[in-house]
C-alpha positions in Angstrom: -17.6 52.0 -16.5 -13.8 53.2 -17.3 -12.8 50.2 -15.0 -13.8 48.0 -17.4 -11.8 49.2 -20.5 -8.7 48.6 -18.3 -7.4 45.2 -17.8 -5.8 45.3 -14.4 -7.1 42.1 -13.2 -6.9 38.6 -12.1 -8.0 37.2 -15.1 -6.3 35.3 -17.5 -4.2 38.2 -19.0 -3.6 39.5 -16.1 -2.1 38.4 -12.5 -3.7 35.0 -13.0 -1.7 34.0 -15.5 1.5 35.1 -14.1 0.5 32.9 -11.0 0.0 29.6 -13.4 3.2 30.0 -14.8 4.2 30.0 -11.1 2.2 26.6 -10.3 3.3 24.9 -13.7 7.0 25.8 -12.8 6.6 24.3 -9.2 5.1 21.6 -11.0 7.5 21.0 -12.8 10.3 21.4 -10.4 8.7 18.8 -8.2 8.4 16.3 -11.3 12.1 16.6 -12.0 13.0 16.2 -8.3 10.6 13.0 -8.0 12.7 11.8 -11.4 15.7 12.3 -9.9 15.2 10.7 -6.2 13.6 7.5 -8.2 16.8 7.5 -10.3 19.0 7.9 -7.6 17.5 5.0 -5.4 17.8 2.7 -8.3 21.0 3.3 -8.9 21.7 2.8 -5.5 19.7 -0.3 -4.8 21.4 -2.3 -8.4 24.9 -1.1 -7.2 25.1 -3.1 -3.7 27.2 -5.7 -3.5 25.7 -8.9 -4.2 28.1 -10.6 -0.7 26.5 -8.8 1.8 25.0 -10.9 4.0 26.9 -14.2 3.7 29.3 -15.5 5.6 32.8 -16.9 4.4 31.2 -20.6 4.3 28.7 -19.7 2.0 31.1 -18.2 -0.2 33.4 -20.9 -0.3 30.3 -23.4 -1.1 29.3 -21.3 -3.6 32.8 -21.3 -5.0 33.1 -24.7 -4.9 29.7 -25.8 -6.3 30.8 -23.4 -9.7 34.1 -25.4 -9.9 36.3 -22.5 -9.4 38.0 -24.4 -6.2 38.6 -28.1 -5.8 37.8 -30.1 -3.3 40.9 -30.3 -1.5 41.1 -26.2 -1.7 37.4 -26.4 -0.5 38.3 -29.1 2.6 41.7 -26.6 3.5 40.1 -23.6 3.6 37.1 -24.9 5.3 39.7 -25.7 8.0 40.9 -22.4 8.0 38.0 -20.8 8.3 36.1 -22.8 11.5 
């Protein structure tokens, strides 16, 4: 029949393929957005600082136990600080 010597179709030269090239672009679109979020959240979850959460006693044990005050720093700002 003369319908078959025309291509007008669904197939894969036809509308079909123009809607693949749709789906792989979503596809794709998605991926990137997925790539991004996880990169973001990384990002965000290595960058917080590593004080939050402790109080200034812990701090200043912490400061002491690495040497960085001594212990008659440590004792006076104890004071200060209770």
């Amino acid at each position: 029949m003369w319908w078959d010597a025309c291509d007008w179709g669904w197939g894969w030269h036809g509308w079909g393929m123009g809607l693949m090239g749709l789906l792989w672009l979503v596809l794709f679109i998605v991926a990137a957005a997925a790539v991004v979020h996880w990169v973001v959240t990384t990002v965000r979850s290595s960058t917080k600082p590593v004080l939050a959460g402790k109080s200034a006693l812990d701090l200043l044990k912490q400061r002491y136990a690495r040497g960085e005050i001594s212990s008659d720093e440590f004792t006076r700002i104890r004071q200060d600080i209770e």
